[in-house]
Backbone as JSON, one array per atom type, in Angstrom:
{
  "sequence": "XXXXXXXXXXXXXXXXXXXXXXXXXXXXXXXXXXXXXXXXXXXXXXXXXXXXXXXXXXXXXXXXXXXXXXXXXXXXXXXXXXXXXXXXXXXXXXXXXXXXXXXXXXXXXXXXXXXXXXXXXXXXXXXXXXXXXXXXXXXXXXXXXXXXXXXXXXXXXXXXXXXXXXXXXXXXXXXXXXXXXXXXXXXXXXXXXXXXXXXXXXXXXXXXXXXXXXXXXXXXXXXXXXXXXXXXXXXXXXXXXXXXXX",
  "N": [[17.67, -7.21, 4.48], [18.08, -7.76, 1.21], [16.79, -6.45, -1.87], [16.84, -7.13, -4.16], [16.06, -9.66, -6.89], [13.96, -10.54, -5.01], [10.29, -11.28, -4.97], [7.69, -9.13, -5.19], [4.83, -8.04, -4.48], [2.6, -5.69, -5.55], [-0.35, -3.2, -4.59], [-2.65, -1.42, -6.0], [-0.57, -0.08, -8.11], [-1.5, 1.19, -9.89], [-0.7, 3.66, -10.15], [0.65, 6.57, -8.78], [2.12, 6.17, -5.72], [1.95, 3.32, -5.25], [2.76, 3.02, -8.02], [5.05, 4.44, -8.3], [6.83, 3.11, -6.02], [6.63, 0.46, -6.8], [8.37, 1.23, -9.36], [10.78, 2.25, -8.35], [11.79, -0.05, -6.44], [11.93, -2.29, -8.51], [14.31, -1.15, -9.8], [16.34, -1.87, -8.18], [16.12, -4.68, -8.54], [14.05, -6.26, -7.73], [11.46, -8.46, -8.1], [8.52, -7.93, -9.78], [5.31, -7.64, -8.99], [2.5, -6.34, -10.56], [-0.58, -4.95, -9.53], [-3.9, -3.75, -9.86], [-6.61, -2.47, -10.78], [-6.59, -1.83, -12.98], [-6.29, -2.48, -16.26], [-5.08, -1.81, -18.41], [-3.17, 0.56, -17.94], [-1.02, -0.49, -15.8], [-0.22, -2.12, -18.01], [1.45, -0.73, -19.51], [3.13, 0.09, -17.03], [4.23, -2.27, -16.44], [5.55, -2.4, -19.0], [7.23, 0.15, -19.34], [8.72, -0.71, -16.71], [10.42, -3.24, -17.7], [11.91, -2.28, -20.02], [13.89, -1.04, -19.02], [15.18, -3.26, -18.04], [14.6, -4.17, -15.9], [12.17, -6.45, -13.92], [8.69, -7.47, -14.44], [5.44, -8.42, -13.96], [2.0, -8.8, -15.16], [-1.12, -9.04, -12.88], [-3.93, -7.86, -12.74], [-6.45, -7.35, -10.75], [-9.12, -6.87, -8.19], [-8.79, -5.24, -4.95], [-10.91, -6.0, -3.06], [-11.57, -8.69, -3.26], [-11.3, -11.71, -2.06], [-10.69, -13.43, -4.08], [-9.15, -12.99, -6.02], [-6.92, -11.52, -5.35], [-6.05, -14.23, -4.47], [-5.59, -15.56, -6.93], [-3.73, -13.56, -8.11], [-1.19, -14.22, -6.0], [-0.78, -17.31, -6.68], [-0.17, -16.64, -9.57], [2.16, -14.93, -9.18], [3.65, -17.34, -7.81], [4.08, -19.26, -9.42], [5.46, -18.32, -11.93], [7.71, -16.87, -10.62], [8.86, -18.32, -8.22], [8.28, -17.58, -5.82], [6.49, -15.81, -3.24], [8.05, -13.02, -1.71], [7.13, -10.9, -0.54], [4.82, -8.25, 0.43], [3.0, -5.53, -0.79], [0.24, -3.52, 0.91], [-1.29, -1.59, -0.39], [-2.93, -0.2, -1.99], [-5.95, 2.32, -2.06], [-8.32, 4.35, -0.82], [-10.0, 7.79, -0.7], [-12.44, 9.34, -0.42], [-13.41, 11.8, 1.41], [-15.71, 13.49, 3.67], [-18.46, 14.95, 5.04], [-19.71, 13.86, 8.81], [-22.37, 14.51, 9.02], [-23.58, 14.61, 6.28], [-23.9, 12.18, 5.07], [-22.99, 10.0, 3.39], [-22.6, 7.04, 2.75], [-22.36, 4.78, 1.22], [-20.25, 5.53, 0.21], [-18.32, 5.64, 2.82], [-18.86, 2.74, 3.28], [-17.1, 1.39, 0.69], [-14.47, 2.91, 1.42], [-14.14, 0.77, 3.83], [-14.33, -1.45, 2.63], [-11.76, -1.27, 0.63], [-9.93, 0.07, 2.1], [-9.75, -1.42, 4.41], [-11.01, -4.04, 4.44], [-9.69, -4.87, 2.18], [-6.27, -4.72, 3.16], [-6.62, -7.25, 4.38], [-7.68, -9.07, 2.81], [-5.27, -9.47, 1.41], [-3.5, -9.84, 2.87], [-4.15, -12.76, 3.78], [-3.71, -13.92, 1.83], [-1.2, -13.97, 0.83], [0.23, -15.15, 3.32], [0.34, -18.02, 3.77], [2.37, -18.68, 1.85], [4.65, -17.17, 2.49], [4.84, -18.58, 5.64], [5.85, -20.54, 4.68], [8.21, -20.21, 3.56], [9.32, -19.62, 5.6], [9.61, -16.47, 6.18], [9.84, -12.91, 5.46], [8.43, -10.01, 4.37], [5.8, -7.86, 4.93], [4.21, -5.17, 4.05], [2.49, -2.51, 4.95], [-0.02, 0.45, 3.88], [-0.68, 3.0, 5.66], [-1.52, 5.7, 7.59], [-0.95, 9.12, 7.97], [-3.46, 10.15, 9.18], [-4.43, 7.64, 11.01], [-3.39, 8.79, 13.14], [-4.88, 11.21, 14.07], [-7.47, 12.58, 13.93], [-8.91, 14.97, 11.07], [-10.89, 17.19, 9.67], [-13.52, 16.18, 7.88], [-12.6, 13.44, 7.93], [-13.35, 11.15, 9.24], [-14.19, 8.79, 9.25], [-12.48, 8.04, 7.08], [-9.94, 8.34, 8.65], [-10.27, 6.52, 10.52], [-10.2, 4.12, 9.44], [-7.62, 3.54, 8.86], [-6.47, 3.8, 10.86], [-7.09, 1.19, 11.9], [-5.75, 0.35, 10.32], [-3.22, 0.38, 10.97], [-3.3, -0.56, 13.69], [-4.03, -3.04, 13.2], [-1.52, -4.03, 11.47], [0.22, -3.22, 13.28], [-0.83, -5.97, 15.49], [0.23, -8.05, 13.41], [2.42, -7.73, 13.3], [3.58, -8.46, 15.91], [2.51, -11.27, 15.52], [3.54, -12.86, 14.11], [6.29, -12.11, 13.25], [8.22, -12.86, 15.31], [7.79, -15.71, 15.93], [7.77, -16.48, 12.85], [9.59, -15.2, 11.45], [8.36, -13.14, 9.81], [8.81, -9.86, 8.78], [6.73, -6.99, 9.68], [5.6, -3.83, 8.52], [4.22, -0.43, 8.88], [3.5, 2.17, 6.8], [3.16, 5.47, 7.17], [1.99, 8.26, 5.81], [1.95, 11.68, 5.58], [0.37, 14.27, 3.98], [0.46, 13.79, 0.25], [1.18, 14.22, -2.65], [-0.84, 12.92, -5.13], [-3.45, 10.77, -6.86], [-5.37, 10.2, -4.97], [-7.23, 12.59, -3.86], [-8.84, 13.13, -5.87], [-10.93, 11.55, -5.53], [-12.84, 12.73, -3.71], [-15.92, 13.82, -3.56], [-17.45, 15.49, -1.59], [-17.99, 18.83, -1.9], [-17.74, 20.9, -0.18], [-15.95, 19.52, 1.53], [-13.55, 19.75, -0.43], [-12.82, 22.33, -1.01], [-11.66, 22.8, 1.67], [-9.94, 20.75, 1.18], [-8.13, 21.88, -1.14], [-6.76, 24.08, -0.4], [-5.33, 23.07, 1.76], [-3.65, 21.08, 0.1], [-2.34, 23.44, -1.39], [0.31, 23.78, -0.57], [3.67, 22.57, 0.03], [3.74, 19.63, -0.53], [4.13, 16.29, -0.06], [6.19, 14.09, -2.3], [5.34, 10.36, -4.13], [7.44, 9.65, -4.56], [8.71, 9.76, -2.48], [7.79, 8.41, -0.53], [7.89, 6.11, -1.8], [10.54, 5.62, -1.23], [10.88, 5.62, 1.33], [9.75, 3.07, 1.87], [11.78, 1.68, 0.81], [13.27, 1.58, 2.35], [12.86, 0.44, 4.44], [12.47, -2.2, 4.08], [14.86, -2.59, 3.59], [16.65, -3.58, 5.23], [18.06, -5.22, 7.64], [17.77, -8.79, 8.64], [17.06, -9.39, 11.11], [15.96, -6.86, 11.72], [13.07, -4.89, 12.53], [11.42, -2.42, 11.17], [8.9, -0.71, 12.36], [7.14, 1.56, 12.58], [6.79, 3.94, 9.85], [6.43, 7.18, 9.91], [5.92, 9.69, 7.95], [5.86, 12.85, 7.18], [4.9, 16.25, 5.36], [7.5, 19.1, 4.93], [6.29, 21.51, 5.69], [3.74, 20.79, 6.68], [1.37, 20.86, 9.28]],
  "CA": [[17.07, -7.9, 3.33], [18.29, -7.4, -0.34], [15.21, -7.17, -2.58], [17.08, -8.28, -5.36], [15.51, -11.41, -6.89], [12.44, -10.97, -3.96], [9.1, -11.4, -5.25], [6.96, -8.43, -4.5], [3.3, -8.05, -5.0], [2.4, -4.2, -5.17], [-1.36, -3.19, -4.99], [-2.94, -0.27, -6.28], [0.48, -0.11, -8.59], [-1.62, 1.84, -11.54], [-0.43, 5.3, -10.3], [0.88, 7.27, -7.4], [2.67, 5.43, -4.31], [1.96, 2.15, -6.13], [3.12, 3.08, -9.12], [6.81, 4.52, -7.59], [7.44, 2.05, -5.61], [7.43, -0.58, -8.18], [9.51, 1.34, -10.17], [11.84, 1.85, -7.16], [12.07, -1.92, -6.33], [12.24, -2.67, -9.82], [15.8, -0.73, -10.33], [16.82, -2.55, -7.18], [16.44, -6.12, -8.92], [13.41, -7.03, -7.43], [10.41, -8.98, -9.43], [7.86, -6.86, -9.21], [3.93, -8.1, -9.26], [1.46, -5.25, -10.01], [-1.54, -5.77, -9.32], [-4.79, -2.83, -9.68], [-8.07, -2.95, -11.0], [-6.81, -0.67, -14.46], [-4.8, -3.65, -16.68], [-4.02, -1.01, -18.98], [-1.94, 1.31, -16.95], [-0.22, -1.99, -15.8], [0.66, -3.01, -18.93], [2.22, 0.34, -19.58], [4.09, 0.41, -16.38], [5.38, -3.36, -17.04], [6.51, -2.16, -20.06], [8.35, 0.64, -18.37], [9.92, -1.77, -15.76], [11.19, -4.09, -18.64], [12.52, -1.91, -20.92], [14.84, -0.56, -18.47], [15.73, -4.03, -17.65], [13.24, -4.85, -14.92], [11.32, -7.85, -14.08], [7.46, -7.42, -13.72], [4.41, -9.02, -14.55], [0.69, -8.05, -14.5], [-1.85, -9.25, -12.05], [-4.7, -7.27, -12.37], [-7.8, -7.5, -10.03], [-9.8, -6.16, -7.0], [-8.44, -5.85, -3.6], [-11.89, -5.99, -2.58], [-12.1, -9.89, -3.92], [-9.74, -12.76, -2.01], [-10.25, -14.31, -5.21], [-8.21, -12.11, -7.21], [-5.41, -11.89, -4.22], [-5.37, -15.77, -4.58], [-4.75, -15.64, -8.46], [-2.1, -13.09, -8.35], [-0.46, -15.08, -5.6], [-0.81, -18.28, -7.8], [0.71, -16.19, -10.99], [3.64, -14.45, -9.04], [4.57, -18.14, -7.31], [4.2, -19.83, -10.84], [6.23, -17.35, -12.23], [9.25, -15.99, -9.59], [9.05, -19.22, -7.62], [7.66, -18.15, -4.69], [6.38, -14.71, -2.72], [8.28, -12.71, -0.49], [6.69, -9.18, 0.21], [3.57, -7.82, 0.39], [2.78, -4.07, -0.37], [-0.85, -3.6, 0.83], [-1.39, 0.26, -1.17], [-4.51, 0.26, -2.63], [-6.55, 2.89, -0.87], [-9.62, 5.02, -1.45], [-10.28, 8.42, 0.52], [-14.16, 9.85, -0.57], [-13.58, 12.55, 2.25], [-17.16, 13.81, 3.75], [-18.73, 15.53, 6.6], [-20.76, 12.62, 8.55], [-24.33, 14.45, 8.41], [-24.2, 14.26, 4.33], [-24.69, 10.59, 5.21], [-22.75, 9.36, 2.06], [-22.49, 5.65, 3.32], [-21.96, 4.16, 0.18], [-18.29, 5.91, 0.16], [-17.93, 5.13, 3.86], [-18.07, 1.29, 2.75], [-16.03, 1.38, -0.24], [-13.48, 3.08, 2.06], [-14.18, -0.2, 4.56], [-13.85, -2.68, 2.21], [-10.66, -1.24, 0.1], [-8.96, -0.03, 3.1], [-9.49, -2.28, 5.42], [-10.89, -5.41, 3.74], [-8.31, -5.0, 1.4], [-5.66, -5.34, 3.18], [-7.02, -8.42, 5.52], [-7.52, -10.31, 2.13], [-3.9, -9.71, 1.05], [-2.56, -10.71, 4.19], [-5.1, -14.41, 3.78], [-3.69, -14.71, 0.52], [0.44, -13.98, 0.85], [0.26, -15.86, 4.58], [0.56, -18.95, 4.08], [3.27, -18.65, 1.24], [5.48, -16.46, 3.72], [5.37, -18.92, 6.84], [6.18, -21.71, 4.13], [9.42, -19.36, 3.18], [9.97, -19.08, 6.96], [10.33, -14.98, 6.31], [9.5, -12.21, 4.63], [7.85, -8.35, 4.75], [4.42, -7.2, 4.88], [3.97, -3.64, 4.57], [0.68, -1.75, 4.87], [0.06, 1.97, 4.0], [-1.88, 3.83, 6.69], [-1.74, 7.15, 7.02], [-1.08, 10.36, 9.4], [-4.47, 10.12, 9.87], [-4.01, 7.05, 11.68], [-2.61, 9.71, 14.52], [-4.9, 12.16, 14.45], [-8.68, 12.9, 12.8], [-8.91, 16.02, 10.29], [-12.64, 17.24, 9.61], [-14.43, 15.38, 7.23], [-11.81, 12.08, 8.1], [-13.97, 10.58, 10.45], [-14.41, 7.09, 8.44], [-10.78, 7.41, 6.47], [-9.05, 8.18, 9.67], [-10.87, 5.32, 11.39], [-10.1, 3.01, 8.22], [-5.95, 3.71, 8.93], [-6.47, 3.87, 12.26], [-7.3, -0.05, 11.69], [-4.56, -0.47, 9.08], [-2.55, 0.83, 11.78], [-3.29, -1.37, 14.88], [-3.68, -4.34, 12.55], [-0.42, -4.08, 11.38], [0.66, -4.44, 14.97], [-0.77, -7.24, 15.9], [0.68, -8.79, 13.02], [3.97, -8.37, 13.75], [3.79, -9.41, 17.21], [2.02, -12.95, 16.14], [4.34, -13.52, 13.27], [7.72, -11.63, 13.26], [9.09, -13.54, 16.55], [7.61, -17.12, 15.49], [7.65, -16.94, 11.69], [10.41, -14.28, 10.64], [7.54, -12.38, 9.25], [8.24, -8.59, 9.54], [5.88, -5.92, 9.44], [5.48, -2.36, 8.54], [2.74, 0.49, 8.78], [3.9, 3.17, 6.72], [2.15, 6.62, 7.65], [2.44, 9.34, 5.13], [0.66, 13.09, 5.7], [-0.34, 14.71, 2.35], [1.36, 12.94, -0.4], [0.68, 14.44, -4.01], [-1.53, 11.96, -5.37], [-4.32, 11.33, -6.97], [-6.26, 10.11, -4.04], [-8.24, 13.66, -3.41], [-10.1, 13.07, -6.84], [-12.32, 10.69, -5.2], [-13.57, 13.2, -2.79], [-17.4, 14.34, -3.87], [-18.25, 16.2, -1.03], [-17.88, 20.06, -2.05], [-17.06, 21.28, 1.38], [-14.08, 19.36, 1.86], [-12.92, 19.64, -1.62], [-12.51, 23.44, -0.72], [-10.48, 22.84, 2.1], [-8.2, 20.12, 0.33], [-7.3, 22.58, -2.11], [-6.31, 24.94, 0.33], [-4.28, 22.08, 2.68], [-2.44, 20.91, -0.95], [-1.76, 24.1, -1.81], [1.22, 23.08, 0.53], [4.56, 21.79, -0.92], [3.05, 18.42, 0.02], [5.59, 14.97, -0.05], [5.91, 12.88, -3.31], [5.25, 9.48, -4.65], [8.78, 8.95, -4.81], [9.09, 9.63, -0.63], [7.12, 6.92, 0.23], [9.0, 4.77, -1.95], [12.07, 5.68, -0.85], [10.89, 5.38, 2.88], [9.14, 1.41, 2.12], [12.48, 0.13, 0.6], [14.07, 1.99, 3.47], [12.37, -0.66, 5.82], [12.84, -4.15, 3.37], [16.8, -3.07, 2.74], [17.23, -3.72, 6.78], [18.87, -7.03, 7.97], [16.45, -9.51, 8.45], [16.88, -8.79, 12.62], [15.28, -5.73, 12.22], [11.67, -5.02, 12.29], [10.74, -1.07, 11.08], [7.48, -0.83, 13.18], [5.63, 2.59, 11.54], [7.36, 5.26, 9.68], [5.38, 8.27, 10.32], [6.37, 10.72, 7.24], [4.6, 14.39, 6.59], [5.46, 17.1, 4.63], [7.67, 19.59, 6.21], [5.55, 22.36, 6.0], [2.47, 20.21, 7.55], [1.13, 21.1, 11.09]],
  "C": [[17.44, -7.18, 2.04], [17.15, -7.62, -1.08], [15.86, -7.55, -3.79], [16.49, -9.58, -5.47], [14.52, -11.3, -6.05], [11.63, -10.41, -5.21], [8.65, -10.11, -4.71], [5.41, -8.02, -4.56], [3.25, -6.56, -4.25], [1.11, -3.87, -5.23], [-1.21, -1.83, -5.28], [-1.74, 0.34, -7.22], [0.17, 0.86, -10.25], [-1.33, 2.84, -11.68], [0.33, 5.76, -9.12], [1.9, 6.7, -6.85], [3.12, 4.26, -5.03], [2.97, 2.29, -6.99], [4.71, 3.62, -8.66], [7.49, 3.96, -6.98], [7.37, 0.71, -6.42], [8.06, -0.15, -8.91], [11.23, 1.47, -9.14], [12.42, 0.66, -6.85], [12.6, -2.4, -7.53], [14.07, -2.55, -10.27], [16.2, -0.91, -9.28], [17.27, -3.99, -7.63], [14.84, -6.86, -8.37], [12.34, -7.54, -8.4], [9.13, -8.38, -8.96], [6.13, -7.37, -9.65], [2.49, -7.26, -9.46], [-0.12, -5.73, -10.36], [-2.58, -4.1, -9.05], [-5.5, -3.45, -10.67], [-7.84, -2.5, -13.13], [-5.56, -1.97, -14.93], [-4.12, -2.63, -17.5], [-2.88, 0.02, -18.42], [-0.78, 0.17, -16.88], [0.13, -2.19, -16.66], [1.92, -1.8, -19.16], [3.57, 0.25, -18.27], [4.82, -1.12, -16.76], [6.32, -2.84, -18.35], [7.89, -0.75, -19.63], [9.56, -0.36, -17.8], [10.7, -2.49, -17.02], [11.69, -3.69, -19.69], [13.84, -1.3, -20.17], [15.73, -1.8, -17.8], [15.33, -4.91, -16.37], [12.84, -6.02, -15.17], [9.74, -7.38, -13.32], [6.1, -8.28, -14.58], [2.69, -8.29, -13.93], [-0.01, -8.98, -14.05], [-2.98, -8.62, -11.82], [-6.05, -7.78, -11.41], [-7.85, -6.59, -8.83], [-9.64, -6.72, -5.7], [-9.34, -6.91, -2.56], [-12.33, -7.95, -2.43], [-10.94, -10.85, -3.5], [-9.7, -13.57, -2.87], [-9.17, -13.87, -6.11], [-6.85, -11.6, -6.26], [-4.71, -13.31, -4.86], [-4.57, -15.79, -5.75], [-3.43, -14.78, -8.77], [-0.65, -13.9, -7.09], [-0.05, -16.38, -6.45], [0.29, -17.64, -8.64], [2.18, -15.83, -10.35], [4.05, -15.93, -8.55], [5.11, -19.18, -8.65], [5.67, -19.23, -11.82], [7.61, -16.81, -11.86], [9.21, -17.34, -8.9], [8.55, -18.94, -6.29], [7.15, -16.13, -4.52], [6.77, -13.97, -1.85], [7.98, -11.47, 0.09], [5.17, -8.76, -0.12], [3.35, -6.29, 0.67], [1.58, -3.71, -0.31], [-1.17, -1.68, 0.67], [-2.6, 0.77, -1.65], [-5.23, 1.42, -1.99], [-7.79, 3.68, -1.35], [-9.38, 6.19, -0.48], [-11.02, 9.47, 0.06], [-14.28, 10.63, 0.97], [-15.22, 12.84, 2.5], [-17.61, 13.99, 5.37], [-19.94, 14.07, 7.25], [-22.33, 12.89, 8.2], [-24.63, 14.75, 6.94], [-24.57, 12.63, 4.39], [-24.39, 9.7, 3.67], [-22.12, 7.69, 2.36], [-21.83, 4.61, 2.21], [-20.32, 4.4, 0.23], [-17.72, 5.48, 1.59], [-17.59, 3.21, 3.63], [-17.03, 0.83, 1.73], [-14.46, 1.94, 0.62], [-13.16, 1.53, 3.34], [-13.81, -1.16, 3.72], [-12.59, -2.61, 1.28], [-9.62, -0.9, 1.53], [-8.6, -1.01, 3.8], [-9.73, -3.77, 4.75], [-10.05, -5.88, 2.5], [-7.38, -5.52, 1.82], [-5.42, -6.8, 3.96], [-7.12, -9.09, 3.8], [-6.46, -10.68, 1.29], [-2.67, -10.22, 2.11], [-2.96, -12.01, 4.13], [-4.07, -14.44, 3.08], [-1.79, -14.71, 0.31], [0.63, -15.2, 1.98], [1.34, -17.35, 4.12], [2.22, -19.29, 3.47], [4.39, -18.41, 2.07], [5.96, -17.56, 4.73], [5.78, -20.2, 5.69], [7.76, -21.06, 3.84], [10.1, -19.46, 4.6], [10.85, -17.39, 6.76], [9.64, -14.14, 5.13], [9.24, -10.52, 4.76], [6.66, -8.37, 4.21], [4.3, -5.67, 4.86], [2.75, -3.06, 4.4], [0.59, -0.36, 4.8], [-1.02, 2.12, 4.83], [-1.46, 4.82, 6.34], [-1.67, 8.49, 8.23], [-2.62, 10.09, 10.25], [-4.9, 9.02, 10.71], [-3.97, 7.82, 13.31], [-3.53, 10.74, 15.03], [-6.29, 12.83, 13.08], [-8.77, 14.64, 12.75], [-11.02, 16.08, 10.02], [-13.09, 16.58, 7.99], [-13.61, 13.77, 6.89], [-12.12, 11.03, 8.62], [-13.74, 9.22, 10.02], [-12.81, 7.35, 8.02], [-10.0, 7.43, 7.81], [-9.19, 6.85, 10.74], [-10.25, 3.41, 10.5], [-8.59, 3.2, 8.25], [-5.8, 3.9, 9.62], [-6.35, 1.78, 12.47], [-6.16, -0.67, 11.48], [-3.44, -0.71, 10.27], [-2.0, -0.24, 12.68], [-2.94, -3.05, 14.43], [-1.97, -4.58, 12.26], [0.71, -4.48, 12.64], [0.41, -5.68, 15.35], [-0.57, -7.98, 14.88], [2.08, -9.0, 13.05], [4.7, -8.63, 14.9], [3.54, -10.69, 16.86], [2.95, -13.18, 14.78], [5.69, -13.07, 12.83], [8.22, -12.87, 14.21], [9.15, -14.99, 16.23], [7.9, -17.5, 13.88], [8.95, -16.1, 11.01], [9.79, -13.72, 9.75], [7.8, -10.73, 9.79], [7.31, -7.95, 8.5], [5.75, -4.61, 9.71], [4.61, -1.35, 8.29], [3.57, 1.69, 8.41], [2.47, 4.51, 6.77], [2.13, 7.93, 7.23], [1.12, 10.44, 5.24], [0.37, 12.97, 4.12], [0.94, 14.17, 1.5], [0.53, 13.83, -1.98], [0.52, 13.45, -5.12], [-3.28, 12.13, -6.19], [-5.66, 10.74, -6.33], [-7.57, 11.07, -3.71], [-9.04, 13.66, -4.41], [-11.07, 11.93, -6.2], [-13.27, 11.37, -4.12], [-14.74, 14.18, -3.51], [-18.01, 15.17, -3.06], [-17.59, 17.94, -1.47], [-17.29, 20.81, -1.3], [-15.74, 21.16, 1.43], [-13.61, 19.73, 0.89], [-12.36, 21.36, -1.37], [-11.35, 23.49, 0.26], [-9.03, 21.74, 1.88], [-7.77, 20.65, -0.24], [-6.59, 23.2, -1.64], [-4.96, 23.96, 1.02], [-2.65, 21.94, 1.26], [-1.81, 22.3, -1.8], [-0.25, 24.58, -1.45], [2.41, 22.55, -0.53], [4.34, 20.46, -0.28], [4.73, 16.96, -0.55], [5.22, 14.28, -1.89], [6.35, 11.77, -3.59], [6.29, 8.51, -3.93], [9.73, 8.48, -3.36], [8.68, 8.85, -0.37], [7.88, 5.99, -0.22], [10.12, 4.6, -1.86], [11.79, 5.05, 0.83], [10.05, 3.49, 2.69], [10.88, 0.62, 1.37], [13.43, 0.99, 1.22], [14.03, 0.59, 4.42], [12.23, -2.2, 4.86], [14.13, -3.73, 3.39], [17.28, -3.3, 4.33], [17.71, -5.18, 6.86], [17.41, -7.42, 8.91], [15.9, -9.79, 10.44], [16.42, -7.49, 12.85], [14.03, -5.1, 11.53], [11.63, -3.0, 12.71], [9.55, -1.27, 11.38], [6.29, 0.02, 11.73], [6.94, 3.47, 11.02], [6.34, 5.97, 9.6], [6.1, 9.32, 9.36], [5.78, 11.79, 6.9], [5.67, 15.17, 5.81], [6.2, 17.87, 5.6], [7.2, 20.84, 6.54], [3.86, 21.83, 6.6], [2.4, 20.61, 8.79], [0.88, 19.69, 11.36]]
}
């Protein structure tokens, strides 16, 4: 698949992962749809992308909301003519031991992780099997493989992303020319670990990232690793860590 000219809808696109892989895609040719909760950032990075000759448009809203999926679907098909990729990035990870009993962050991790990307898969779907083809990709996460102490809920919440991701590209790769990909990155230098409140962990994340940890720019090298494949071949998971990670 050439992403030139493809449509791509990027979530969580206001920083980090997001934010490198739309510029990655971007200086590929592709049309690039970002889509997070912050419009200003977004406008900034559109303006990036299009000064360098890019094509992007903003989409802001909340993963959390298949209303605000729908509308950026709507705008990118209005717009590019149709949708052909789906980067489900968004993510949250409010680390925490379980007897602090911070529940509130345990759901916010449930409904951005996981109900996130279940209402970006509703809302691309139908577009896709109308295309007959396309890519889905979903970030999970090492932890997916393998729970760290105070991971219990995030590792469980990309443990999901994980499996889901499978059974979507068993029920729609073979019948629809839908593939799908679970990328699975260890520590990534990001700014994911500011959302962690519990004290505890925050001690030993500092310690873990004090690590030459992976960046931004690896992930988005390794997701338009798995769209630049011929359209017979379905990248399952990439599983990427740092290489000083255990």
């Amino acid at each position: 698949m050439d992403v030139k000219n493809k449509t791509i809808i990027v979530t969580g696109a206001s920083s980090g992962i997001g934010e490198a892989t739309a510029l990655k895609l971007a200086k590929h040719g592709a049309n690039i749809v970002l889509m997070a909760r912050s419009a200003d950032k977004l406008e900034h990075l559109k303006d990036k992308i299009t000064s360098s000759g890019g094509n992007a448009i903003v989409a802001s809203g909340d993963v959390t909301k298949r209303e605000d999926f729908d509308t950026a679907v709507d705008y990118a098909v209005n717009t590019y003519g149709q949708v052909d990729v789906l980067i489900n990035n968004a993510g949250l990870m409010p680390l925490s031991f379980i007897e602090k009993l911070k529940t509130d962050e345990w759901m916010q991790m449930v409904d951005v992780n996981i109900k996130g990307v279940l209402n970006g898969v509703a809302a691309v779907l139908p577009e896709l099997k109308k295309n007959k083809g396309g890519h889905i990709i979903n970030i999970s996460s090492m932890a997916a493989h393998r729970y760290f102490p105070g991971g219990a809920v995030y590792c469980a919440t990309k443990s999901a992303v994980k499996m889901f991701s499978e059974g979507l590209r068993q029920e729609l790769a073979p019948e629809y020319g839908i593939n799908v990909t679970s990328i699975e990155p260890g520590a990534v230098d990001t700014s994911l670990p500011e959302t962690i409140t519990d004290e505890d962990i925050k001690e030993n994340m500092q310690e873990m990232m004090s690590m030459t940890t992976l960046e931004s720019e690896d992930i988005a090298n390794a997701i338009y690793y798995a769209l630049s494949q011929p359209d017979r071949v379905n990248i399952n998971d990439v599983y990427i860590v740092p290489s000083e990670q255990k």
